[in-house]
C-alpha positions in Angstrom: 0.0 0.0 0.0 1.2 3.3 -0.5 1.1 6.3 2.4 -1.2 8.5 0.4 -3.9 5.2 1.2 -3.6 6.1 5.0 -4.5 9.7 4.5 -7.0 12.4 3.5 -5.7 15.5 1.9 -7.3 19.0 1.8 -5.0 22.2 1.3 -5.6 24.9 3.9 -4.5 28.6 4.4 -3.1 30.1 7.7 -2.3 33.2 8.9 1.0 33.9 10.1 2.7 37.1 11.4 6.0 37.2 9.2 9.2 40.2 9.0 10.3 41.2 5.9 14.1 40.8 6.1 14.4 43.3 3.5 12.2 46.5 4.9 12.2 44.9 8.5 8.3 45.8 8.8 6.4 42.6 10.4 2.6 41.5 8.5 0.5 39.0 8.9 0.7 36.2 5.5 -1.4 33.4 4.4 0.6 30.6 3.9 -1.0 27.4 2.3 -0.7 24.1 3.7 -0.9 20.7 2.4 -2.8 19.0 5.1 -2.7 15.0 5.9 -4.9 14.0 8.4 -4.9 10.0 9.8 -7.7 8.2 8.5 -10.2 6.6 11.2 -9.4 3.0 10.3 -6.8 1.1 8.1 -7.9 1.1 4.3 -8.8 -2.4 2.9 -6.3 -5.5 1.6 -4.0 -4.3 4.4 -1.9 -7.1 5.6 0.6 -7.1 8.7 3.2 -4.5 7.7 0.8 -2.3 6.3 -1.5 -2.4 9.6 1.9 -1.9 11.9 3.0 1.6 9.3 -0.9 2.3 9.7 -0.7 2.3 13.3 2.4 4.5 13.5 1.1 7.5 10.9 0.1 10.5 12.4 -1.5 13.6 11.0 1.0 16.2 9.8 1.2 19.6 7.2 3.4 20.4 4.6 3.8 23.9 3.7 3.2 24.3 0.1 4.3 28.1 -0.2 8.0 28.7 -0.3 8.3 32.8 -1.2 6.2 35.4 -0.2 5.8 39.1 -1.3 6.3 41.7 1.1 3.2 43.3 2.3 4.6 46.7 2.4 3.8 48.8 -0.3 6.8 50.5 -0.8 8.4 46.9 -0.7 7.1 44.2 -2.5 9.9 42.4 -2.9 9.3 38.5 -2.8 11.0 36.9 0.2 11.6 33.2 1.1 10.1 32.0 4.1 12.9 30.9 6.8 11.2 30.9 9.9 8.3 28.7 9.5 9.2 25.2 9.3 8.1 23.0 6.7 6.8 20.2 8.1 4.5 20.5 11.5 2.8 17.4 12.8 -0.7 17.8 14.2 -2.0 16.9 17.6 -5.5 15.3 17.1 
């Protein structure tokens, strides 16, 4: 079985408060997340070692967006984002 099999996907948008390391002036950005939550139970034609990587999955997000453009007008310069991570496991 592939990993895909043990998740649902949806994309999602958050808000975080980023600095432009250019213009220094903080903002608050809507970053978009690729979102894999667990599924309830194991999909079906599982055998053994797909039930045991099923039962160590957990839920997680990957960040989709890598650059950003600076919110400032006078700005506007794309920046890459350094200070979020990349991947962020979820608590369910």
């Amino acid at each position: 079985m592939d990993e895909r099999d043990f998740f649902n996907e949806t994309t999602e948008q958050r808000t975080h408060n980023l600095t432009c390391p250019r213009c220094g002036q903080p903002a608050d950005y809507k970053v978009t997340w690729v979102v894999r939550r667990k599924r309830a139970q194991v999909p079906r034609g599982a055998d053994e070692r797909d039930r045991a990587r099923f039962a160590k999955a957990q839920s997680y997000m990957v960040r989709r967006d890598d650059k950003l453009q600076c919110a400032n007008i006078r700005c506007r310069k794309p920046f890459e984002i350094t200070t979020l991570q990349s991947l962020a496991f979820l608590m369910d």
